[in-house]
N, C-alpha and C positions, 0 to 999 in steps of 0.2 A: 339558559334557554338553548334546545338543540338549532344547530346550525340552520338554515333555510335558505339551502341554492338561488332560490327566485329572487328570495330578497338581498341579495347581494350585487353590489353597483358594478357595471363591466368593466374588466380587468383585462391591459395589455396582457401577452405573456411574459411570462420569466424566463431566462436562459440562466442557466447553471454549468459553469467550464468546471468540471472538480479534475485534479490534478493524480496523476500515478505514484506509486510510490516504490521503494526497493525496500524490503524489509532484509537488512543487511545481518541477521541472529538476534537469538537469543542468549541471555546471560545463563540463567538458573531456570532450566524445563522441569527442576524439579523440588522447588519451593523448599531448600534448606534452611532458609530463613524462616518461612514462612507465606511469603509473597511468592507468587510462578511466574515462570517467564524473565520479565523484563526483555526490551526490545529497542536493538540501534535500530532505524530505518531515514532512509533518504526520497524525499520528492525531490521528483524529477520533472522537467519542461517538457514531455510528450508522451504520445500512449494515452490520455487522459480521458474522461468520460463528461458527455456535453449532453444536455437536454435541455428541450423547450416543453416548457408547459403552460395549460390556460385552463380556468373554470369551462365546464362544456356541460352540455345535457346530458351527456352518455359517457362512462371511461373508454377512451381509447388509448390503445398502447400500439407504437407505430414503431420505425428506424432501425437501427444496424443491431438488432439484439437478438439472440437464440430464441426458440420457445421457452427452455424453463429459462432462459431471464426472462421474460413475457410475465412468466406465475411468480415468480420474485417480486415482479414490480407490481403486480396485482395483489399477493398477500401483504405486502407493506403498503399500497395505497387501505387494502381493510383494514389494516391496525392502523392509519393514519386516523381515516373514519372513526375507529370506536373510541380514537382517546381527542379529536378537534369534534367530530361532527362531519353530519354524511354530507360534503362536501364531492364532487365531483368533477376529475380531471382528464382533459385528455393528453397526453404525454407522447412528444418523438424523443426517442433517442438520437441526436446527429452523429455522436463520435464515441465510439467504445471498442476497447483492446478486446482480443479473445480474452474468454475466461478462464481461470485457472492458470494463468502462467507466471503468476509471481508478482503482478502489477497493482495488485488490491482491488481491483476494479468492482468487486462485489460490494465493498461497502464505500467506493467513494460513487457508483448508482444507488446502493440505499439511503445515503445521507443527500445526493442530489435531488432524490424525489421526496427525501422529508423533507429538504429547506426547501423547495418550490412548496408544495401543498402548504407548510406551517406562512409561511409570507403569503400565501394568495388568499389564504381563508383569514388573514389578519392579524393571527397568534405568532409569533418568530422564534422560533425554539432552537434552545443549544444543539452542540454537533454531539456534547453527550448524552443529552434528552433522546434524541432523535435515536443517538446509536442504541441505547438501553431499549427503547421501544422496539426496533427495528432486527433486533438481533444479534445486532457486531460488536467489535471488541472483547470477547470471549476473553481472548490469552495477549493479542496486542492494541499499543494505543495508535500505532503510530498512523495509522491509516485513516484515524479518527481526529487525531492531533495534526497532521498534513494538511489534512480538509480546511483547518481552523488557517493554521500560519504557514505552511509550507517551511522547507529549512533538512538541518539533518538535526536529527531527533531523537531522543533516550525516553522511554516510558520506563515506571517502575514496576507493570507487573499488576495483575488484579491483585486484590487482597484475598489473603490465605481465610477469609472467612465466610460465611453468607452471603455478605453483603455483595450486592451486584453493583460493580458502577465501573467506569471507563480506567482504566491504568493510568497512573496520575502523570503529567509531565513532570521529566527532573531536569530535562536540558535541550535547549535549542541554542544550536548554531547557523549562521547565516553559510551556507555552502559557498566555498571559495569563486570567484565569478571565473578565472581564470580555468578553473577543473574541468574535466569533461569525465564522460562516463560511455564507456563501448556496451552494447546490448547484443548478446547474443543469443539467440530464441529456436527454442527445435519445435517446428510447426508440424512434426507429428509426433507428439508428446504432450499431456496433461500433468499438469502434481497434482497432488494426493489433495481430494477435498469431502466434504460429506463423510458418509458414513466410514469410510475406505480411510480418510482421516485420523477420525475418533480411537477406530479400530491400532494403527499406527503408533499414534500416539499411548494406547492404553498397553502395548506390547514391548514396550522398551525400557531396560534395565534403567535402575536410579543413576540420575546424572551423577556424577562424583563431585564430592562438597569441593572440593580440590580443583578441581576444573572449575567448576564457579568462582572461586575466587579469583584465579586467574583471569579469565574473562574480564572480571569487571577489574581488574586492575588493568590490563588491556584498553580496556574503557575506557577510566577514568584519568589514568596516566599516560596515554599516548595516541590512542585516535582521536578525542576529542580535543587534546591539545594541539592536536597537530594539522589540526582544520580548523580551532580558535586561529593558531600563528601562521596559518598558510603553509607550515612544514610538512610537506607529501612525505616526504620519504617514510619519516616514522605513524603518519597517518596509513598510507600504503602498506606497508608492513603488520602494524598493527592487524588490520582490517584483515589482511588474508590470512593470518593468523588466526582471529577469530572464526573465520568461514572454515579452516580445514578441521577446530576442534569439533564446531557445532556440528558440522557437516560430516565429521567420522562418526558423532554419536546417534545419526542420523541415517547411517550407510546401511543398517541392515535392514531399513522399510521404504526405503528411494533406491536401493541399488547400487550405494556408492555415496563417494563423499559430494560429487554431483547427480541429482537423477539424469541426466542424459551425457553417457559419454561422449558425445559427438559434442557436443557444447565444452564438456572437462578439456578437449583435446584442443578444441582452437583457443581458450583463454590460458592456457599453460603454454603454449605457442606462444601467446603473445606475450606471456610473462618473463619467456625464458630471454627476449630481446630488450626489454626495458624495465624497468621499475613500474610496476600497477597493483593495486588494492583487486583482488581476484576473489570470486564468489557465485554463489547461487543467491537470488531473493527467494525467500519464501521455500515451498516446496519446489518449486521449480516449474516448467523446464528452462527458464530463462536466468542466463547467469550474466554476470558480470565484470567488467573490469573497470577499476577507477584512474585515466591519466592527469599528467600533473599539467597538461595545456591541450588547446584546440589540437594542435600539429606534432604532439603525440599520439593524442586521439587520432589523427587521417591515419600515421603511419599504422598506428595496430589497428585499423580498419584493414588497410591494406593487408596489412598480414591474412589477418581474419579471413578476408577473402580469396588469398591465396589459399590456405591450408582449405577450404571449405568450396573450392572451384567444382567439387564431383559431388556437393552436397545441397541438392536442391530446397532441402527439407530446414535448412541453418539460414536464420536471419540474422542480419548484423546493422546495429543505425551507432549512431553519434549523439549523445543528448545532453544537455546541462543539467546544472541541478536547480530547481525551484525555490524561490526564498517568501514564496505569498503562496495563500492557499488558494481555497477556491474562489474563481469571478463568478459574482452574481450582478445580472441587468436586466433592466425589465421596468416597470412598474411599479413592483414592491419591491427594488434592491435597496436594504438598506444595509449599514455596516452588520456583521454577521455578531451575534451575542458568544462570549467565550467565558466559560463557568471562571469565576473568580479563584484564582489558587494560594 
C-alpha cells in the first residue's frame, strides 16, 4: 500500500552528522584486471555535513547549501519518493563544506538525506541501497564505506561488468589516534566534477599495467601496514608516493600533479622540513599532508602559514582521522543496517 503522510504518527526529527572524507588515490583507473578504480581514502573528524529532518506538509529545503545543492537534495528526496512512497520532508542543512573540494560532501548529503527519509517513513535502508538509488559510488566506495564505519579505507573498485553495485570493502583500518592530518584548501578553486569530469576522465591515456601493480603493492605492503603498526615513516612515504604516481597520470586534465599550485607549494614546504604523507584528495583543490603527532601537525601549520602569509585565498586547519561513521539521533536512530560481506 502507497505511503499516506496523514496517516503517519508524529515524528521528532532526525539529525544526521555524516563525516568527510580524503580520498587518498586510485590504484588501477584503468581496469587491467578487469575491476576500475579501486580506492585508499581516509575520514576525517571535520568539514562533515549535518542535517535535520521531520515529516511536514510541504518539502522544504533550508541551511548552509548552494542552489544546485537545493535541486540535488530535491531530485534525491523524488527518487526517495518513487522507490518508499510520497512521503514528505522538510530538510535544514546545519553544516556542509563547500562543494567540490575534495571532501566527498556530495554523497555523504545524499546518503544523509536517504537515511533521514528511509528511518522516518519506517523502512531503514543500507548505505548501499541508498547509494545505488541515489546515484554515488560510480568509481569509489570509500565515501560510501565512511558513511558506514569511518576509518582508513581500501575499496576494490566497481565490477568490470553490468552489474551496478557499491565497490566492495577489502580493508579497514582504525586511523592511528595519535596522527594528524594538515588541510590545505585554495578557496578560489573548484575540481573537476560533472560534465567537465566525465570529459577528463574519457581523455586520458591507458593507465600502464605496471604502474598498477605497483600501486597496490604500495598498498598492500607498506601503507596499510604501516598504519596497522603505527609505523609513519613507511606509511608516509608510501602515501606520497602514491599521490605523485596517481597525481602525474592526472597532470595533464588538473594542471599538474596538484590542481592548484598554490596548495603543491605550501605542502612541499612543509615536506621538505619533516617527514609527512603529502597529496591532493580527490580532484582537488584541497591537498594534504599526514603528520606522525598533534605537535608536528602545529609545527607544519606553522610553516603552512608562513609560506601562505600573502595568500588570502589558502586555507590551512589541523584535523584527525575518524574511526565511526556517521551519528544518527532522533527519534528513529537506530543502529545503521551494513550489507553483509
Amino acid at each position: 500500500m502507497p505511503l499516506q503522510l496523514r496517516r503517519l504518527p508524529p515524528r521528532a526529527p532526525i539529525t544526521i552528522d555524516a563525516p568527510a572524507r580524503l580520498h587518498l588515490g586510485f590504484l588501477d583507473p584503468n581496469a587491467s584486471l578487469g575491476r576500475a578504480f579501486g580506492s585508499l581514502g581516509l575520514v576525517i573528524d571535520a568539514h562533515g555535513t549535518r542535517i535535520e529532518a521531520r515529516l511536514a506538509e510541504r518539502e522544504q529545503i533550508s541551511g548552509a547549501v548552494s542552489e544546485a545543492e537545493r535541486e540535488r537534495i530535491a531530485v534525491s528526496l523524488a527518487r526517495l519518493q518513487a522507490a518508499y512512497g510520497p512521503a514528505t520532508l522538510a530538510i535544514d542543512v546545519l553544516e556542509a563544506p563547500r562543494a567540490h573540494t575534495g571532501l566527498g560532501s556530495g554523497t555523504q548529503l545524499a546518503l544523509a538525506v536517504g537515511t533521514a527519509f528511509t528511518r522516518l517513513v519506517g523502512q531503514p535502508a543500507t548505505s548501499a541501497e541508498l547509494a545505488s538509488l541515489l546515484g554515488r559510488g560510480a568509481r569509489s566506495g570509500v565515501g560510501i564505506l565512511g558513511f558506514e564505519c569511518g576509518g582508513l579505507l581500501l575499496d576494490g573498485g566497481p565490477p568490470g561488468d553490468l552489474r551496478q553495485s557499491v565497490p566492495p570493502l577489502l580493508s579497514r583500518q582504525p586511523f592511528p589516534q595519535q596522527w594528524r592530518v594538515l588541510l590545505v584548501s585554495d578557496n578560489s578553486r573548484e575540481g573537476l566534477h560533472g560534465a567537465d569530469e566525465r570529459s577528463a576522465l574519457a581523455s586520458l591515456a591507458p593507465f600502464p599495467q605496471r604502474l598498477a601493480a605497483h600501486l597496490c603493492h604500495l598498498v598492500l605492503m607498506q601503507i596499510l601496514p604501516g598504519a596497522a603498526e603505527h609505523n609513519f615513516a613507511p606509511f608516509a612515504h608510501g602515501l606520497t608516493e602514491l599521490q605523485q604516481t596517481i597525481g602525474g597520470y592526472f597532470a595533464s586534465v588538473q594542471g599538474g600533479v596538484f590542481a592548484s599550485p598554490d596548495v603543491e607549494h605550501v605542502l612541499r614546504a612543509v615536506a621538505a622540513e619533516r617527514t609527512a604523507g603529502i597529496g591532493q584528495t580527490s580532484w582537488g583543490p584541497t591537498g594534504f599532508a599526514v603528520l606522525a603527532s598533534a605537535r608536528e601537525a602545529e609545527r607544519a601549520l606553522a610553516t603552512a602559514r608562513a609560506v601562505t602569509s600573502a595568500m588570502p585565498h589558502i586555507e590551512c586547519s589541523v584535523v584527525a582521522g575518524r574511526n565511526r561513521g556517521a551519528a544518527i539521533s532522533g527519534a528513529e536512530a537506530r543502529a545503521p543496517r551494513i550489507d553483509a560481506a
